[in-house]
C-alpha positions in Angstrom: 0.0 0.0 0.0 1.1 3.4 -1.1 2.3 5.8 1.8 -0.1 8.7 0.5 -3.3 6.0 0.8 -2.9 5.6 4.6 -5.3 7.1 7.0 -4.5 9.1 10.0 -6.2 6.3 12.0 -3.9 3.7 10.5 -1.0 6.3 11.0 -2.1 6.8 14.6 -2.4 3.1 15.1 1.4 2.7 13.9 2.5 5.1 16.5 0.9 3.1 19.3 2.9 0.0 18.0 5.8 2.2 18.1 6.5 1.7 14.5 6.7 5.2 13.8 4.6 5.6 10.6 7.2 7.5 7.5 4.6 10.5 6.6 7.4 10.8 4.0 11.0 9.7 3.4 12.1 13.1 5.4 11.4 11.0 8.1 13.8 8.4 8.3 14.5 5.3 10.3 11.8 4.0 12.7 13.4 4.1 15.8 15.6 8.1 15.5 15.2 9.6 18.2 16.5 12.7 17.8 13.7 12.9 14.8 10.9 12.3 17.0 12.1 15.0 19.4 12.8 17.5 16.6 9.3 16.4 14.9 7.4 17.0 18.6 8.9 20.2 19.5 7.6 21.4 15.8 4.6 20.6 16.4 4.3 22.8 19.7 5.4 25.4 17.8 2.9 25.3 15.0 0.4 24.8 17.3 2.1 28.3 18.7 1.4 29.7 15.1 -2.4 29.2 14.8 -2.8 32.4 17.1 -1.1 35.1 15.0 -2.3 33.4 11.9 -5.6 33.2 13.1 -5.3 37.0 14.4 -4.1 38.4 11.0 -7.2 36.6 9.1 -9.6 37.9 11.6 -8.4 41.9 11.3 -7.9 41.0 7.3 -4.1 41.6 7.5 -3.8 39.8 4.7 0.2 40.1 4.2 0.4 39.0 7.3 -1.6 35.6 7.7 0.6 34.8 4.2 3.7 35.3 6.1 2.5 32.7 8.0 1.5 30.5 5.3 4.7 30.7 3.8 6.7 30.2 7.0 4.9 26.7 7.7 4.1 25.3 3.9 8.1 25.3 3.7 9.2 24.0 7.3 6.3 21.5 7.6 8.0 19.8 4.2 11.3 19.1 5.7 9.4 17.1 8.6 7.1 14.9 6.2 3.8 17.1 6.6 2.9 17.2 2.9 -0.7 17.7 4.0 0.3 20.6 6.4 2.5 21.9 3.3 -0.9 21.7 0.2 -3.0 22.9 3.1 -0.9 26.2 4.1 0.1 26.4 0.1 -3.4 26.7 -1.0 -4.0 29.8 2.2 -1.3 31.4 0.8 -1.3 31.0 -2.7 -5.3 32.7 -1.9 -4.1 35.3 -0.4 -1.3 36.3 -3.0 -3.9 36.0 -5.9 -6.2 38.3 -3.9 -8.7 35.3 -3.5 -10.1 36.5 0.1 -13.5 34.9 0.0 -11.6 31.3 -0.1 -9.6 32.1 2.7 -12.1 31.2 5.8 -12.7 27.9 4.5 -9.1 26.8 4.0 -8.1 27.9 6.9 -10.7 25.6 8.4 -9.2 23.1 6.3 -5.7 23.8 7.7 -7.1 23.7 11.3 -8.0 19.8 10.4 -4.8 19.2 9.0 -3.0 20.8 12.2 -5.3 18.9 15.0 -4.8 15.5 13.2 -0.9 16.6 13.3 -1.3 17.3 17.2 -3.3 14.1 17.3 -0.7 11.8 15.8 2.5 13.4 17.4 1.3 13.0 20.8 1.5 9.2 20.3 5.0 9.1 18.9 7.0 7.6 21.7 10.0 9.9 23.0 12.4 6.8 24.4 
């Protein structure tokens, strides 16, 4: 079964094995600590980004929510979060094309994207 194909359930459930589930090839080794570490203390900080992106939507600072965007479509790539990458791509690339009216609605799609994140880092084992 392809990588892409695999639910967040069946990731989740590959965490509570302790296999930790490759989102992509980033990833490495089942097993790295240091990656798991690295990929938990990301995730605590994105979840430290939702307020000023949030903020800059709700006062239409425009410029500012794509700042955001930009900031976590590239560093969510380089810890296998290819769905966290499309879904803060497709806010940004919105905003840049002037596209406003689609911006509530993908932002509610990147909120998904982010909880099932949360979700499925807080089973990765630390030892």
């Amino acid at each position: 079964m392809d990588k892409a194909s695999f639910s967040w359930e069946q990731r989740a459930a590959s965490l509570r094995t302790g296999a930790v589930y490759s989102i992509d090839s980033s990833w490495g080794a089942a097993g790295d600590h240091e990656l798991r570490a690295l990929t938990k203390e990301y995730v605590n900080a994105l979840q430290g980004w939702m307020h000023p992106l949030h903020q800059a939507c709700q006062v239409g600072d425009y410029s500012e929510a794509a700042r955001w965007c930009h900031k976590i479509r590239g560093s969510a790539g380089m810890y296998g979060f290819g769905e966290l990458t499309t879904a803060a791509g497709a806010i940004e690339d919105s905003i840049r094309s002037g596209d406003y009216g689609r911006v509530p609605p993908l932002v509610r799609n990147f909120e998904a994207v982010v909880d099932q994140i949360v979700l499925v880092s807080s089973m990765i084992p630390t030892s």
